[in-house]
Every structure is written in C-alpha cells, then in structure tokens.
VOTOR-804451 format. One line per field, with one value per residue (C-alpha): chain; residue number from 1; x, y, z. Coordinates in steps of 0.2 Angstrom, whole numbers, plus 5000, padded with zeros to 4 digits. Layout:
! VOTOR-804451
chaine A:...;
num NUM:...;
X X:...;
Y Y:...;
Z Z:...;
! end
This chain:
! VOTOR-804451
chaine A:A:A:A:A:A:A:A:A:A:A:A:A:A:A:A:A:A:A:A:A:A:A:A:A:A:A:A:A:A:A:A:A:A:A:A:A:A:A:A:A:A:A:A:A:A:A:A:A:A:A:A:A:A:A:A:A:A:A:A:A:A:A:A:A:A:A:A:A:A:A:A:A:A:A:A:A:A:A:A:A:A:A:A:A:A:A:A:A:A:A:A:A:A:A:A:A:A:A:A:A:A:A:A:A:A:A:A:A:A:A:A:A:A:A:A:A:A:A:A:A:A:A:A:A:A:A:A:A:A:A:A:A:A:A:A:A:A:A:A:A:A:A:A:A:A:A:A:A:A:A:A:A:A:A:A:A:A:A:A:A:A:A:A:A:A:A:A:A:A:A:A:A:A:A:A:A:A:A:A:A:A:A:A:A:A:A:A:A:A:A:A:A:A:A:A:A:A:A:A:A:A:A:A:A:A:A:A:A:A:A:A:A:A:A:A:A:A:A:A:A:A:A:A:A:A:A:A:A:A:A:A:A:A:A:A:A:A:A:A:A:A:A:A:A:A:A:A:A:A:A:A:A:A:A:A:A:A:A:A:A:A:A:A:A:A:A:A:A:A:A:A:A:A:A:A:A:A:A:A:A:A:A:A:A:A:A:A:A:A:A:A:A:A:A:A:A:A:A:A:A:A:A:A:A:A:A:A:A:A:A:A:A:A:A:A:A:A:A:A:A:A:A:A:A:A:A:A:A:A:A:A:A:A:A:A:A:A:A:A:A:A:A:A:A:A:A:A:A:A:A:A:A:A:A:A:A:A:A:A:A:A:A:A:A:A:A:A:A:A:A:A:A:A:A:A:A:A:A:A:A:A:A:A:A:A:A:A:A:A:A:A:A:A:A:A:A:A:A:A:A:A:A:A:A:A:A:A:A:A:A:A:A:A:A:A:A:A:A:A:A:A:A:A:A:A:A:A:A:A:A:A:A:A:A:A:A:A:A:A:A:A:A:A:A:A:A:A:A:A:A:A:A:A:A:A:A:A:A:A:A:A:A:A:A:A:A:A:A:A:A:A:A:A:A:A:A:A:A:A:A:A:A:A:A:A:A:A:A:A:A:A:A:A:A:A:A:A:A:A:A:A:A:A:A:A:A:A:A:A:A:A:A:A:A:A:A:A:A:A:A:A:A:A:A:A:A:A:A:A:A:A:A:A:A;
num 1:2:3:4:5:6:7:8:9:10:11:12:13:14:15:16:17:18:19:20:21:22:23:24:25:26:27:28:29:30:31:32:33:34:35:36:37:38:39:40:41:42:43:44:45:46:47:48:49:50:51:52:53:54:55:56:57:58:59:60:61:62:63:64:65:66:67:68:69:70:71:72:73:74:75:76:77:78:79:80:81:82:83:84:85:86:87:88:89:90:91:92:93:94:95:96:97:98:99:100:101:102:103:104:105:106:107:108:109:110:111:112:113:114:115:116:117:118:119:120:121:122:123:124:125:126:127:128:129:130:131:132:133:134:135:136:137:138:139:140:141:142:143:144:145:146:147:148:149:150:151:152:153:154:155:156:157:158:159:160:161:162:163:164:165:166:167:168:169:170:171:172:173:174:175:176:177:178:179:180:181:182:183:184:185:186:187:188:189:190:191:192:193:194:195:196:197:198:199:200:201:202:203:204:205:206:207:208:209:210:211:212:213:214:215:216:217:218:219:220:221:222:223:224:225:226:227:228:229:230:231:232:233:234:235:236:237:238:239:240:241:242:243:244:245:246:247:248:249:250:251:252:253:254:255:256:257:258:259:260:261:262:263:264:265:266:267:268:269:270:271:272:273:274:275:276:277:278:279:280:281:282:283:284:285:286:287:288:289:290:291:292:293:294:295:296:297:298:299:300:301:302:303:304:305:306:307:308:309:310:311:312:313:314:315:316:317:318:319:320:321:322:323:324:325:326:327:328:329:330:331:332:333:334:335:336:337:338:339:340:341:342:343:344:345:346:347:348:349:350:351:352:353:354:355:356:357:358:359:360:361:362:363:364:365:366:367:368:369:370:371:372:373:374:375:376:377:378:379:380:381:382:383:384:385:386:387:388:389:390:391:392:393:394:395:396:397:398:399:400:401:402:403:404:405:406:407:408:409:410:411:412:413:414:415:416:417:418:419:420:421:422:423:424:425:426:427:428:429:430:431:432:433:434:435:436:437:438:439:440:441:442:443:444:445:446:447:448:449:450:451:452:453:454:455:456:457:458:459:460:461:462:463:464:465:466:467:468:469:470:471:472:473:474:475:476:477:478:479:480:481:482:483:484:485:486:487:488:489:490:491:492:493:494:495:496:497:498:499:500:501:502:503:504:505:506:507:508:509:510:511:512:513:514:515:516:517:518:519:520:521:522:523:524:525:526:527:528:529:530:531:532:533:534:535;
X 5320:5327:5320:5317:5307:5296:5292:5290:5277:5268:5266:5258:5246:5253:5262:5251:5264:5278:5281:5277:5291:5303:5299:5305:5319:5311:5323:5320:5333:5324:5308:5311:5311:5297:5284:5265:5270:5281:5269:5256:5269:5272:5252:5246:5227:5224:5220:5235:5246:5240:5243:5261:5265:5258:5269:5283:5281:5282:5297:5306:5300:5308:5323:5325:5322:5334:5348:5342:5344:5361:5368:5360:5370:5362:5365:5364:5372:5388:5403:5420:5431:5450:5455:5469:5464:5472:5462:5462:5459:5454:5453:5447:5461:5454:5437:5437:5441:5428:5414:5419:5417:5403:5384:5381:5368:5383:5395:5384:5383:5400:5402:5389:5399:5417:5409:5403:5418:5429:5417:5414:5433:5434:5419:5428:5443:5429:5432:5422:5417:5413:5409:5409:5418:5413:5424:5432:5431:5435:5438:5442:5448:5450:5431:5418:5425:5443:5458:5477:5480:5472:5485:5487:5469:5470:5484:5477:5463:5470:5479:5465:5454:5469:5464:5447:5443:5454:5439:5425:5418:5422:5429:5446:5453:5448:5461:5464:5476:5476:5484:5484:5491:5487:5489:5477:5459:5445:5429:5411:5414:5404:5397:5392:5374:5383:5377:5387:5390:5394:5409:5416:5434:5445:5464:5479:5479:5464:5472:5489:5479:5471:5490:5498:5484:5487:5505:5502:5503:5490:5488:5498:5498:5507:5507:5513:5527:5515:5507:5522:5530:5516:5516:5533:5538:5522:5524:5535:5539:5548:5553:5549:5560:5552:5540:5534:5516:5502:5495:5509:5523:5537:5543:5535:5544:5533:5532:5524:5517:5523:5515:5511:5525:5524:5528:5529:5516:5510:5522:5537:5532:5529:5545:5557:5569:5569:5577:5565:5564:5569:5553:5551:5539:5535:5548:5536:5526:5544:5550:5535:5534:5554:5547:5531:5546:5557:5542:5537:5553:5553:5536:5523:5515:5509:5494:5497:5483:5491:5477:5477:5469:5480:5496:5498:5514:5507:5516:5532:5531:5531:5544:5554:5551:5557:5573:5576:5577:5592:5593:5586:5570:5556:5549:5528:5521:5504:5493:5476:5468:5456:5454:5454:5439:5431:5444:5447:5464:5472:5485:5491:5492:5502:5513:5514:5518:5533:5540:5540:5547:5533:5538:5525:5526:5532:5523:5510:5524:5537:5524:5520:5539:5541:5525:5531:5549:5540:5533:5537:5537:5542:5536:5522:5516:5518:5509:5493:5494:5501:5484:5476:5490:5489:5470:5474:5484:5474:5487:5480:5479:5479:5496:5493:5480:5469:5449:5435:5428:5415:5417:5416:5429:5440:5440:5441:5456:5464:5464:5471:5485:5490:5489:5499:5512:5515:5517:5529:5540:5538:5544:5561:5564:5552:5541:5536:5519:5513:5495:5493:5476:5463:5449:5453:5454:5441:5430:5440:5456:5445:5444:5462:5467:5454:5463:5479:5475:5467:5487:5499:5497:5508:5520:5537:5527:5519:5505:5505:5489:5489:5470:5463:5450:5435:5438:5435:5445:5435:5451:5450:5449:5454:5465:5485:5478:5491:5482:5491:5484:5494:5489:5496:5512:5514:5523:5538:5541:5531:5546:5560:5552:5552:5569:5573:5566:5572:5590:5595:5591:5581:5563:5557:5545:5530:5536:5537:5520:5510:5516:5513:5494:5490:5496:5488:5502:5499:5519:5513:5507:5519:5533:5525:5521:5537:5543:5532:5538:5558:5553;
Y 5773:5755:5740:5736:5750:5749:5730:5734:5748:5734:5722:5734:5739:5757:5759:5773:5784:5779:5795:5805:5798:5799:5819:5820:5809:5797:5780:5762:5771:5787:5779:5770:5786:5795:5799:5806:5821:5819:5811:5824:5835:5825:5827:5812:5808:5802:5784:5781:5788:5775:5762:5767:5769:5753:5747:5754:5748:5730:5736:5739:5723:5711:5721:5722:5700:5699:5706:5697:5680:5683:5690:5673:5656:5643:5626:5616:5627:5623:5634:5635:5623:5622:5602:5591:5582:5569:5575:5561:5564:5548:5549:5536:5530:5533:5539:5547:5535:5524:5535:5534:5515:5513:5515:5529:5518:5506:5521:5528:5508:5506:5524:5520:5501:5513:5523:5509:5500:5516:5521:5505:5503:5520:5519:5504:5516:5528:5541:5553:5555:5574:5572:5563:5575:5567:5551:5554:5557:5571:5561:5567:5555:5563:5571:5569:5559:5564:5549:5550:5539:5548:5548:5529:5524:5536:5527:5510:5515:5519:5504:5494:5505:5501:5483:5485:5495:5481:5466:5478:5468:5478:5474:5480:5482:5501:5509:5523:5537:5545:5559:5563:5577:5582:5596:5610:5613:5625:5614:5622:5638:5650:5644:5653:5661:5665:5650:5640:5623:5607:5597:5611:5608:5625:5629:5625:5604:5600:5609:5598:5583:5586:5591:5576:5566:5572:5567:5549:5537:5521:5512:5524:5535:5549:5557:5574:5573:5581:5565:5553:5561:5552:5536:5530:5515:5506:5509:5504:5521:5528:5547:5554:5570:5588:5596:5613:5611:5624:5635:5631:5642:5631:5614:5601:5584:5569:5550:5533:5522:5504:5492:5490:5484:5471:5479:5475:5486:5503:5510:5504:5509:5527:5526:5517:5529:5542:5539:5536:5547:5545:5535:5550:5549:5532:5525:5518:5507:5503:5497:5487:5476:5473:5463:5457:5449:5442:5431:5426:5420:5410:5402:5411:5420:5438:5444:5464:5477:5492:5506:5525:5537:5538:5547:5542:5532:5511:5505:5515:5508:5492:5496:5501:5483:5476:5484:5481:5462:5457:5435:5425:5426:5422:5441:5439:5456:5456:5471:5474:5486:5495:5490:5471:5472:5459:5447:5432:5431:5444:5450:5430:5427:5444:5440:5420:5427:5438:5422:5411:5424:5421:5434:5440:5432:5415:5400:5390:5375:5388:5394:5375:5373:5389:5385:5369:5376:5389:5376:5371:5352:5334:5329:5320:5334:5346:5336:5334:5354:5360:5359:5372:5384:5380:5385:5400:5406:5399:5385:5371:5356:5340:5336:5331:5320:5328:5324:5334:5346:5356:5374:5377:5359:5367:5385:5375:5366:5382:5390:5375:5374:5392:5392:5376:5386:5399:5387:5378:5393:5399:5382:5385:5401:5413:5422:5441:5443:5459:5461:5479:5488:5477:5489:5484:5466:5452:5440:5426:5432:5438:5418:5415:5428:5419:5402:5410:5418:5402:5395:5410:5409:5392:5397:5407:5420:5439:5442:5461:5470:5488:5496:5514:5518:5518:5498:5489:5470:5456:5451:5468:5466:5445:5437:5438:5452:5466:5484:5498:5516:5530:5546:5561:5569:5582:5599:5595:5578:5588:5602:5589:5579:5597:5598:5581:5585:5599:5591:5603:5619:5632:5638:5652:5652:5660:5646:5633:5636:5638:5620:5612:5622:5614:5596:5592:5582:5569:5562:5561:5578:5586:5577:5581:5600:5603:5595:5609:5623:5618:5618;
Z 5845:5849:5842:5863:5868:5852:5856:5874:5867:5857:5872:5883:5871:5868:5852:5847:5857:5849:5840:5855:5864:5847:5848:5866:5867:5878:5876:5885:5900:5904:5904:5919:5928:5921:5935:5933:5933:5916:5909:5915:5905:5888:5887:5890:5896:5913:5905:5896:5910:5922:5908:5908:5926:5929:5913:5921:5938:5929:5919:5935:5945:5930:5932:5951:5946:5935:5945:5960:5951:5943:5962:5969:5968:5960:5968:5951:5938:5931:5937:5929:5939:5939:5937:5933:5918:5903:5889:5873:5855:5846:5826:5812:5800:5781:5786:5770:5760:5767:5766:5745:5747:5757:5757:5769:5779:5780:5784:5798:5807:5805:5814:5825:5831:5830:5843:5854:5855:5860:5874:5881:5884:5891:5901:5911:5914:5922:5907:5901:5884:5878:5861:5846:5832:5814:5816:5832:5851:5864:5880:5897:5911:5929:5927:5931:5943:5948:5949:5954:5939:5927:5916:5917:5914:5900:5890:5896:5887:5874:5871:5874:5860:5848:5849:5851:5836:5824:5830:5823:5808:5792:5776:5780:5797:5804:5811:5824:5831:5848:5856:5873:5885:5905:5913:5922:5913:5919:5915:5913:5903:5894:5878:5862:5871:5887:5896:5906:5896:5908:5902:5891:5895:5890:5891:5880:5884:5873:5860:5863:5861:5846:5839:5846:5838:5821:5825:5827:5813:5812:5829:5836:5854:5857:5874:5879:5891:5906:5903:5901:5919:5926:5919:5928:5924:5920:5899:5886:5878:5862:5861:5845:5846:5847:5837:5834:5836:5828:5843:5857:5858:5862:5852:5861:5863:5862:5864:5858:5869:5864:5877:5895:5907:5919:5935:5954:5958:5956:5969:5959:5944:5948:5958:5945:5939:5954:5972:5985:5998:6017:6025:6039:6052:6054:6065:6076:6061:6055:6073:6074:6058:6061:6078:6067:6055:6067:6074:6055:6051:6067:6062:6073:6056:6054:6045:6044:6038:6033:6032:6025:6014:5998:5999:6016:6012:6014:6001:6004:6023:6016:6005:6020:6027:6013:6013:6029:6030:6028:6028:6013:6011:5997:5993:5984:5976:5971:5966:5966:5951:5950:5932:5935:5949:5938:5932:5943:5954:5943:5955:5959:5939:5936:5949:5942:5924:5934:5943:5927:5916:5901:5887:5876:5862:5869:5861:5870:5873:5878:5892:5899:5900:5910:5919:5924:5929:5940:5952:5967:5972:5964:5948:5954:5962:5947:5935:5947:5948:5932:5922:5936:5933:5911:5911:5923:5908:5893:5888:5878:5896:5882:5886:5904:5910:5923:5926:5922:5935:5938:5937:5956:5959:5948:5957:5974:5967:5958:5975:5985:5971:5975:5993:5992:5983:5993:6008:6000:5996:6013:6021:6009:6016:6026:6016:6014:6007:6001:5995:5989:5987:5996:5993:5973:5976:5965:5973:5968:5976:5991:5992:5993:6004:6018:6014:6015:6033:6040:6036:6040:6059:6058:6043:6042:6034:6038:6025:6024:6015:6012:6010:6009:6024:6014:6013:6032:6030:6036:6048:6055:6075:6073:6085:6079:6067:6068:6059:6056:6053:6044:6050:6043:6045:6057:6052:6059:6049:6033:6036:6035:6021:6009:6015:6010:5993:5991:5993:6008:5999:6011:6006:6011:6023:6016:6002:6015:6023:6008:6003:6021:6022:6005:6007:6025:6031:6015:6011:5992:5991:6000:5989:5974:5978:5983:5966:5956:5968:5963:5944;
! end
C-alpha cells in the first residue's frame, strides 16, 4: 500500500482499515471509484461506510480543484518568455587569496561594498542583476525592461564597473573580469520543485558568458561576437582569435573591449563599417527639408522636429539631408543619451571635445591650447569665454583672469557662450544643426536649445531635432516650426527595401511576407530581419 493512501487513511480517522484494503487490493486509484455498494461488499459497517464516501467525495472535490487551477491562467505567474538578452558575468580578481589575508568580517564588507559598487553602475544602465554567485554577479540587460541597445549599455557598464571597483577602499586595488554574450533567452523557467522561478534566464548564452569570463585577464571584457555585431562602431575592440569553449560546440571567436569611441552619434556608429541603404519611401520629407535648407542658407532659419517611434528611420532622414547639401556649409552633431539624462550639456561638450580634437591622454595645457584653437572669434573675445569652456571640461581656469560668479551667472554665461558659438559659425557659412534624441535630452541642454530657437529664425541656420512620439517638444505647433512625423512604411516600399537588402536576390514569397507581417512597416526591423533570413 502506498505511503499516500496510508496518510490519507490517518487523516480521516480510518486507519483501522488499512489492512482490509491490503487484503483486497484496494490502492489510492481504485478507491476513488468505490461506491456503497463495494463497500457494503468489502464488509464494512453502515458507520464506517458513510465515513468513507464522505472521505471520498472530499478526495475527488481536491482533485477536480487541482486540475481546475493548473487548466486556469494565472494573471501574476511567471511564464517562460522567449527575449533577446546580453547576459554579463562579472568575477573578483584573487578573491581567494584575499579571503587568506583578511578577517572574514572584513572579507564579507569588502564583498558587501564590491557588490554595491557593481550594481549601482549597472542599475544606471537599467540592468538587472540576478544573483550574486560567491564573488561575482549574473547580470541581465534587456529584462526586465527590454532596450535596442542592450548590448551597448551592457559593455558601457562594464567598463564603468572596471573603474568602479579600482576606487573601492582596500589594501590592494580589487580587481575584476567580465564576459559578456547576447543572443535569444527563454526567461522564467522551471526550477528545482517545478515551480516557475522569475528571472531564471535558461539557454546556451548564459553559459557563453560565464566562458568568456573565465577567458578574460584582470580588468578585462570579453564579449561574444553576437554581442560585438551590435556594438558598431561605438567601441575600441581587440579580436582575441577563437577558442574552443567547454559546453558550446563550435570554437568561438572573441574580443576585448579597449575603450569607448567618440562618435557622431548612435546612428553612425551602428552604421560605420556597412553601406547605408537607399533612404526609400520618404521622398516627400526629403523634398521638403531640401526647400527648408535652401531658405536657411538664405537667412530665413528653420527649426525642424523630426518625430517617430524608433526604427522609423529620423536620423537616417537626416542623414539623407546631409548628404544632399552640396555648398560649404558648417555641419554640428549632437546626441542625446539615455545614459547621460543627468549630466549637464553632455551632447554640446561631446560634440566640443570632437571639434577640438582632445586626445585622451592629452595634458591639462595641451587641452587649453586646443580649447582655445577651437574658438571662434578675436582674441579678446576668446579670453572672456575661454574660462566657461576650461571648467566645462575641468581644466585648471588660473591662467586666465575671469571674475567670480555664482553658480546660476556662471550657467547663464556658459549658455550665452555656446549659443554665441554656434552663431558665429553659422555667420561664416550656414549651419546644419542636428540635435538627436530630444526625449533624452538634460535640463541644461533643454536651456540652450530655447536660446538657440529664440536666435535661429534670423540665422543661415536649420536647427533639426529628431524625437520619439512618447516625447511632445515645447516648440511643437510654434510659428516657423516645421514637424515631421514618420509613419510607417507601406508594403510596397517594405517590399523594395528587402530587396535592396537582399542586393536584388529574389525571396520567396511565403519568405517575403513572413518578414513584412513581423516588421510592421518599421525600416530598422525590416532591414535587420531580412539580414537574419540571408544568414
């Protein structure tokens, strides 16, 4: 007799008959389907029969429960989900060695602020960090919350955890290595009791990461090449040949993350070492900022808002602007990140560091001399702003005499200098201005751009800013305000863009509609499907 039908004997107070049921075969299944009679049969009293068909009639009402809630969805439980995720694996340096030199109350702080510092830094990248293994961290970017640069705030991150684990008080410098690979996940998967575990991540690019990690020497990233396709050209990388890694079947060839470029944006980054595609589709927006230029450049300014959901194609219509002026013109990029929300004017300084070609290790002189060469006007002039544009970049401001100011004078000023700039560059030769990813942009540089749209209308100048739909400009509906919204791509331009990709080779067309059904008419997606089909 099973252990279940003897503990279900006990807990309805009838184990006495235990034996009776041994010497007629009677398991936990057939009993379910005795009736009175059987009973009646097997000898049993009126009492004890009722006892049991009242026991049964419970047995069968938890059953018919049971089955009910496993068939019923449950709002709130966690379902395995298919997701495109960059998966890091970050690992102490000498851990061991430390935990032979150390107090183990001073090992477990020390852990404790190692810990701290790595997730604060991921946490700013919206990461998700899934567990803490001993001395090192499982972190997933791209869910919870899904991005289309997960990849590129996973090595960002990365990078930044490199430094941010060397300032961590110790007696010797700590140390980390981090591997990191993307690819397809299913996330929320059965644990060890059956139950469904939230944020278990299973498939093969977990395992990847934790190999790539244990491949990287101290202070060093190693990224899979699923995750180094993505990265464009946004990172200094080094290829460390292939390797046979334990668990994946084919020699896997790696890289190293050296440093962050500085770039013109994330559109020319991703797009660095590929030919752009034919802008298709948008012959109407392209005709119209052609006429929007020709009145800039003859000193009636444009202000442009370019609006779409991403992957609509904003900044490659921008691009296509930019390719088709043709006279001399002065051309200013800046970007908007969505890891810089709270860094004041961060697009204008990256896109001042471009102009004035600082390297990274240039000295503090060698940066005021660059600083100074960048800036437009006589040397009067230069000397009166050049202190604004030294503290903008942390450069020692003693060799220039300027006077105190308040915090909010000196902002005031700093913005005045920069608006100033750009007028003068524009009064040399018209001026393209491209402001991308306004829904990114900081409060500070929110300033400037209202400064620099209460001086465009009567400048050689078209001020063009690209913003996604969740995001409503403030000069949205305003007098000389020209907006632009991308909508998607019909199927006859989606048809011509696969075939464009595709280099002139024919899909079929079960292949063909299964790509312009998933995409919804979105340029990126349907470029970047049709990329996977061909592979």
């Amino acid at each position: 007799m099973s252990e279940l039908l003897i503990d279900w004997l006990k807990a309805n107070d009838l184990a006495e008959y235990e034996a009776l049921l041994v010497e007629n075969e009677v398991d936990l299944k057939a009993l379910r389907v005795l009736s009175e009679d059987d009973l009646k049969e097997l000898g049993l009293p009126f009492g004890p029969r009722k006892r049991f068909l009242n026991a049964i009639a419970e047995l069968k009402s938890s059953d018919a429960l049971r089955i009910t809630e496993l068939e019923k969805p449950t709002p709130n439980a966690p379902t395995g989900e298919r997701r495109h995720l960059t998966v890091m694996f970050c690992d102490l340096v000498g851990s061991t060695t430390l935990s032979e030199r150390l107090d183990p109350e001073e090992l477990h702080l020390l852990i404790k602020s190692y810990y701290k510092t790595c997730t604060d830094v991921v946490l700013r990248y919206e990461g998700y960090v899934a567990n803490y293994l001993g001395d090192g961290l499982l972190i997933y970017f791209g869910w919870p919350t899904a991005h289309e640069d997960a990849a590129e705030r996973g090595v960002r991150s990365a990078l930044e955890m490199v430094e941010a684990v060397k300032s961590i008080q110790a007696a010797e410098p700590l140390v980390v290595r981090i591997g990191l690979a993307t690819g397809s996940v299913v996330v929320g998967e059965a644990s060890r009791d059956g139950k469904l575990e939230t944020g278990l991540v299973v498939g093969e690019i977990p395992n990847l990461a934790a190999r790539l990690q244990s491949l990287a020497g101290p202070d060093e990233i190693v990224i899979a090449p699923s995750t180094q396709r993505l990265l464009g050209n946004a990172f200094s990388l080094t290829s460390l040949g292939t390797h046979p890694l334990k668990g994946i079947a084919e020699p896997v060839e790696v890289w190293r993350v050296d440093e962050a470029r500085r770039t013109e944006g994330r559109f020319k980054a991703a797009h660095a070492e590929t030919e752009l595609s034919p802008l298709i589709g948008r012959s109407e927006e392209t005709a119209l900022l052609e006429r929007l230029w020709q009145q800039a450049r003859n000193g009636e300014g444009q202000i442009v808002l370019i609006g779409g959901q991403a992957g609509i194609g904003k900044s490659r219509l921008s691009q296509a602007l930019r390719e088709n002026i043709t006279e001399p013109h002065s051309d200013l990029h800046y970007q908007c990140s969505p890891y810089h929300l709270n860094s004041p004017l961060h697009p204008f300084i990256e896109q001042f560091d471009s102009t004035a070609g600082f390297a990274r290790d240039d000295p503090a002189d060698t940066r005021l001399e660059k600083l100074e060469a960048a800036l437009v006007g006589d040397d009067a002039q230069i000397r009166e702003i050049a202190p604004l544009f030294a503290a903008l970049f942390s450069l020692p401001t003693d060799r220039y005499e300027s006077p105190k100011l308040s915090p909010q004078k000196q902002k005031e000023k700093t913005l005045e200098a920069l608006a100033d700039q750009i007028e003068a560059r524009s009064r040399r030769a018209p001026a393209l201005l491209v402001v991308e990813d306004i829904h990114w942009i900081d409060p500070t540089s929110h300033d400037l751009l209202e400064l620099l749209v209460s001086r465009v209308r009567q400048l050689p100048v078209i001020l063009l800013m690209t913003y996604r739909l969740d995001c409503v400009p403030p000069w949205t509906g305003q007098d000389g305000v020209t907006t632009i919204i991308l909508d998607r791509l019909g199927r006859h331009a989606g048809a011509q863009l696969v075939e464009t990709v595709t280099e002139g080779r024919s899909l079929p067309d079960v292949v063909m509609d299964q790509i312009l059904a998933h995409t919804d008419g979105v340029p990126l997606f349907v470029e970047e499907l049709t990329k996977s089909v061909l592979e």
